[in-house]
C-alpha positions, -999 to +999 in steps of 0.1 A: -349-738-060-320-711-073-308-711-032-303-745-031-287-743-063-263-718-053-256-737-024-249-772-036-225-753-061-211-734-028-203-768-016-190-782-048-166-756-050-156-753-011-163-717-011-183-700+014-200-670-004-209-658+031-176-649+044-146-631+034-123-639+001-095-651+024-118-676+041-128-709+029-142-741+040-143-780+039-183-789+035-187-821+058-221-836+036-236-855+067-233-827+088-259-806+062-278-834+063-279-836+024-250-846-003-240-827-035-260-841-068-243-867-088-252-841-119-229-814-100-202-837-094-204-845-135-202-804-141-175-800-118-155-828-134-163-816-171-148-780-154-118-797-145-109-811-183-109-783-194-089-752-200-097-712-200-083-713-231-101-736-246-130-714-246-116-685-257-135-670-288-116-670-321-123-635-324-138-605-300-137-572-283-116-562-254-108-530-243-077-519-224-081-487-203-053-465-188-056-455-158-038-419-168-074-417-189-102-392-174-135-412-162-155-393-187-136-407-217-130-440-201-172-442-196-175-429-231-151-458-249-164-482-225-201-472-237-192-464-275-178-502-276-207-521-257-183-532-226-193-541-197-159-541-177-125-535-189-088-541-178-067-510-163-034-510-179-004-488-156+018-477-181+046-470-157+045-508-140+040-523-177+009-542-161-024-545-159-035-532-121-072-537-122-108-541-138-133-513-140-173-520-146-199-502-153-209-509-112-171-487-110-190-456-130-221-456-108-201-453-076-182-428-087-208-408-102-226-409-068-196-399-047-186-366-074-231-362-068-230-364-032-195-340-031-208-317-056-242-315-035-226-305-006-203-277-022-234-261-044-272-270-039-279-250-073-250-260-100-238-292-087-245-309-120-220-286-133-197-296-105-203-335-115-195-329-152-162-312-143-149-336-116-157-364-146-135-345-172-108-340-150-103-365-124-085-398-138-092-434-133-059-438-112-075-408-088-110-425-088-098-462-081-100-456-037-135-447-050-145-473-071-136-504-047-116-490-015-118-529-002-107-548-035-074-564-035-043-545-042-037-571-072-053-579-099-071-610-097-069-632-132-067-662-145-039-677-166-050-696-197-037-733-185-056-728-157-088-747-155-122-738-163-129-757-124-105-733-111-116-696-127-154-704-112-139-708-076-121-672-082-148-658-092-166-673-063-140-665-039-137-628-045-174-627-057-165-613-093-183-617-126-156-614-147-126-621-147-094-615-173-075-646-190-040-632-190-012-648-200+020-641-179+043-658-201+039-638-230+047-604-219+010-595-200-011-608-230-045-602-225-067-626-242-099-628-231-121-619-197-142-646-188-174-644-171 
């Protein structure tokens, strides 16, 4: 039942979660032999009225993380403030140049593992503990997601609620940040 879920919203939102971001696709209904529900069409419409801003909380917690931080202090305020993912701010572009996750922190404390294994079968725990105090977010991000796009993928607040669930089908993301352009980069809210 939950794959033919996924799939009928796959076709609502002309995404195909099989292939690539870059690709997309036109669902032709009597070629799968089935049509999209009448109740999914509803959703889809209620999407399209309306905006990401609209469902912005009147209050809440965000987290902004430079990327001139060290992994074991950006894991630490990440932790320490109950996040889940957080927006990597460049203080030399003035921008916002990425998200970071907690799936982010387990890749990278895999690859320092792996490394640190190789170097020294008998203090590589050690070796792990000082690559996290050391090495930055900005030196970790060919780590964290060596395929993600070189921009950061957001939403601006006009921009429909219809039209954030086909990004974050597109790129298969979670989350994603409601920034507002306009007003000087203002991060207001990552949906998800």
């Amino acid at each position: 039942v939950f794959r033919e879920l996924i799939t009928m919203i796959d076709e609502l939102f002309n995404i195909d979660l099989n292939t690539s971001p870059q690709k997309t696709r036109k669902v032709n209904e009597e070629q799968k032999g089935h049509s999209v529900p009448e109740s999914l069409r509803s959703v889809a419409s209620l999407f399209k009225q309306f905006r990401c801003y609209d469902v912005t909380p009147q209050s809440g917690k965000i987290i902004v993380i430079d990327i001139r931080l060290q992994v074991k202090h950006a894991l630490l305020a990440m932790k320490t403030n109950d996040v889940l993912s957080a927006p990597l701010w460049d203080h030399k572009k003035k921008d916002f140049v990425g998200t970071i996750t907690i799936s982010d922190f387990n890749k990278i404390l895999c690859y320092y593992h792996a490394m640190a294994k190789l170097q020294d079968e008998n203090n590589y725990a050690e070796i792990v503990a000082e690559k996290l105090a050391k090495t930055t977010i900005r030196e970790c991000k060919a780590i964290m997601a060596p395929n993600r796009p070189k921009n950061l993928i957001c939403v601006d607040p006009q921009d429909t609620l219809y039209e954030a669930i086909q990004i974050l089908l597109k790129f298969k993301i979670h989350r994603v940040p409601v920034i507002d352009r306009v007003e000087e980069n203002t991060l207001i809210y990552i949906l998800g």
